[in-house]
C-alpha positions as CSV (number, residue, x, y, z in Angstrom):
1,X,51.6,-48.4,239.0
2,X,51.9,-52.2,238.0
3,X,48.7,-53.9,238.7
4,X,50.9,-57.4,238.2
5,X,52.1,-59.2,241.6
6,X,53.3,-62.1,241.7
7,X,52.7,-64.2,244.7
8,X,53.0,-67.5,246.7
9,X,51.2,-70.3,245.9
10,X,48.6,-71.7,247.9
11,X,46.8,-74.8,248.5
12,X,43.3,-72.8,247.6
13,X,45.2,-72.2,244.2
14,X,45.3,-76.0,242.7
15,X,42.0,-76.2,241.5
16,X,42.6,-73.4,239.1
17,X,46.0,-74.1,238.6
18,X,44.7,-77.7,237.3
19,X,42.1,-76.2,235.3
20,X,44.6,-74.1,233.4
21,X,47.2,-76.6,233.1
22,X,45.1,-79.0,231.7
23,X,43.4,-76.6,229.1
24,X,44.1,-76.1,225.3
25,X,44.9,-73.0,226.0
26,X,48.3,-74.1,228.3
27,X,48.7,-77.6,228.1
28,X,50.2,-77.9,224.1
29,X,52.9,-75.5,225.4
30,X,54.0,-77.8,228.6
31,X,56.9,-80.3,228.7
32,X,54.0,-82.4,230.8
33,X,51.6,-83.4,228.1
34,X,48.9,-85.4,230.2
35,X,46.2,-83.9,232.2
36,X,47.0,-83.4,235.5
37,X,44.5,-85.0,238.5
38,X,44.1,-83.1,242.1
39,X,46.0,-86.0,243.8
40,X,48.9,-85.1,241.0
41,X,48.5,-81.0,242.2
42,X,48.4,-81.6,246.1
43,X,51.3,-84.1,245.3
44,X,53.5,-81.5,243.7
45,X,52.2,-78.8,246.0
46,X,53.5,-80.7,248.8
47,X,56.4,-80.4,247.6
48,X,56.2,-77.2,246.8
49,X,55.5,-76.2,250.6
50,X,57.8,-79.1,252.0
51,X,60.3,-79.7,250.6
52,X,63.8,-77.8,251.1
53,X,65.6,-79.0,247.7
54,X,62.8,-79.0,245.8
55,X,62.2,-75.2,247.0
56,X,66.1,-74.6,246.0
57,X,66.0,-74.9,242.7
58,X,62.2,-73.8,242.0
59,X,61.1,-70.8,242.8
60,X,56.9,-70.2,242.0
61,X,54.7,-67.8,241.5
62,X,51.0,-66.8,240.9
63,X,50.4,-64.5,239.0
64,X,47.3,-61.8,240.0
65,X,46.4,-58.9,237.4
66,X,44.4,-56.0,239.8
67,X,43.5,-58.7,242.3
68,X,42.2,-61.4,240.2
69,X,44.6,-64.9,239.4
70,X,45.3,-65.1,235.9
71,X,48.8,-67.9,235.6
72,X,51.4,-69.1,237.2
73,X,55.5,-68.2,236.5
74,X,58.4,-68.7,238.4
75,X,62.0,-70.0,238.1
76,X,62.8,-73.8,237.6
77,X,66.0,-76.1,237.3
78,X,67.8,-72.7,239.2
79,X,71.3,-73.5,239.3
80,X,73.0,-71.2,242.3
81,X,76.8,-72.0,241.0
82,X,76.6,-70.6,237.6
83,X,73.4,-68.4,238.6
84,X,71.3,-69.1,235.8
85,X,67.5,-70.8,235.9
86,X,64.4,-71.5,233.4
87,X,61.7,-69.5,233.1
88,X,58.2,-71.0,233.6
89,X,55.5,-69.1,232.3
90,X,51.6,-69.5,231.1
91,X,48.6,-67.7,231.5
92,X,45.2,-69.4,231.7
93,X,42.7,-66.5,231.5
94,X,42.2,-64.2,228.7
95,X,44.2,-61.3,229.2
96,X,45.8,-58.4,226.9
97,X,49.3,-59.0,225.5
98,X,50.1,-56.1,227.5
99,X,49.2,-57.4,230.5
100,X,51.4,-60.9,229.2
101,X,54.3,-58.2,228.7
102,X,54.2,-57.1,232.6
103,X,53.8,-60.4,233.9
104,X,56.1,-61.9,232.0
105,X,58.7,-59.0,232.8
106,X,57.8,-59.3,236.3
107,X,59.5,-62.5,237.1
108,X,62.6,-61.7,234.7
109,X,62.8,-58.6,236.8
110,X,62.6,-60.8,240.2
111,X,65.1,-63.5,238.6
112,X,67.8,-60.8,237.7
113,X,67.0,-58.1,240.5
114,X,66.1,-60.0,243.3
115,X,67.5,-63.2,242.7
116,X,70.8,-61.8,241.0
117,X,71.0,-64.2,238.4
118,X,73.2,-64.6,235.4
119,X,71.0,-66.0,232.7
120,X,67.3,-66.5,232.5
121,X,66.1,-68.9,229.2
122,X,62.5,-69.9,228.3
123,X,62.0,-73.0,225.9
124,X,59.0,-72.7,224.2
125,X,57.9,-74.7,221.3
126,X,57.6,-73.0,217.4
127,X,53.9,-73.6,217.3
128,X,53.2,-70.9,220.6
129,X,51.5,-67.9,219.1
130,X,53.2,-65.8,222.1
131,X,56.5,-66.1,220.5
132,X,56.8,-63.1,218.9
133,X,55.4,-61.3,222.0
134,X,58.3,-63.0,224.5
135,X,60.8,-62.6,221.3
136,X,60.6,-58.1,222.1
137,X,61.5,-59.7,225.9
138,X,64.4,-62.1,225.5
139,X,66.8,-62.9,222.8
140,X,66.8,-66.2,220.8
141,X,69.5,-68.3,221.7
142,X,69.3,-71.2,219.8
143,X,66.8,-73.8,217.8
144,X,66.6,-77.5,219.1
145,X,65.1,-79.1,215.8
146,X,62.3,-81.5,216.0
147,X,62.4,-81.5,219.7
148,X,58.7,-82.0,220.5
149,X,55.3,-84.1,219.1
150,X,52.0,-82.3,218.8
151,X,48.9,-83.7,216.9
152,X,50.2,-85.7,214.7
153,X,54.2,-83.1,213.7
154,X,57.2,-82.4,215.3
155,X,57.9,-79.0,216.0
156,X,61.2,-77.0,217.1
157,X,61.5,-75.3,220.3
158,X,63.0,-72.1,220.2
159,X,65.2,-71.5,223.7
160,X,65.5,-67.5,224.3
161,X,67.3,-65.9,226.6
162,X,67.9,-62.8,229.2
163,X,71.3,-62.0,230.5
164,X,71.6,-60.0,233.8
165,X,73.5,-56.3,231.4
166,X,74.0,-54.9,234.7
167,X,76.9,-57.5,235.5
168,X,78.5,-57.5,232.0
């Protein structure tokens, strides 16, 4: 039996979700690069709880190993036409790459079961050590060279992908 759930945010959340986000273990991998204050959190978790087209195309999650909050996943930028969203995905406690496996397919499961989507992708940046771990998930799609600036280099990010088989 999975000991992953993956369940709705709440405003009790946004002190750890700020401390992870703004950790070295999560932020390097994030499109938002600054640190993140708890006027910024209750800001986007207004939205989060508020707001109707916000909540259409972004779908969160956190995500509790055997009752303990370990990250936050979910599906962003979802586009309903041609059924196809972003994966969001990062885990701020240290936890075994199992574990990251079941997570990980837990919303991939929820986006092509549940959600009956077409396509699920998941930038992530070359320099994330998890790549090879989400690589035995989801196929590589493409390379965007250069694409993002950490300490100093510019580094590729690598866009895989999960198609929804059961519709082919």
């Amino acid at each position: 039996m999975s000991k992953v759930l993956l369940r709705a945010i709440e405003a009790g959340d946004l002190p750890i979700i700020q401390r992870w986000r703004n950790s070295d273990k999560v932020m390097p991998y994030c499109r938002q690069y600054r640190p993140l204050s708890l006027k910024d959190m209750g800001d986007w978790y207004l939205k989060l709880s508020e707001d109707k087209d916000y909540n259409l195309t972004n779908d969160l999650f956190i995500i509790d190993y055997d009752y303990k909050s370990i990250g936050v996943c979910g599906l962003v930028r979802l586009d309903w036409r041609n059924r196809k969203a972003e994966l969001s995905f990062y885990v701020g406690e240290a936890i075994s790459e199992a574990t990251i496996r079941e997570a990980f397919m837990a919303i991939i499961r929820y986006g092509l079961a549940t959600l009956n989507l077409w396509k699920i992708s998941f930038p992530c940046y070359s320099f994330n050590p998890y790549i090879p771990l989400y690589e035995e998930m989801m196929n590589k799609e493409y390379i965007a060279k250069s694409e993002y600036y950490h300490e100093g280099k510019y580094y590729d990010r690598i866009v895989l992908v999960k198609y929804n088989e059961t519709k082919l």
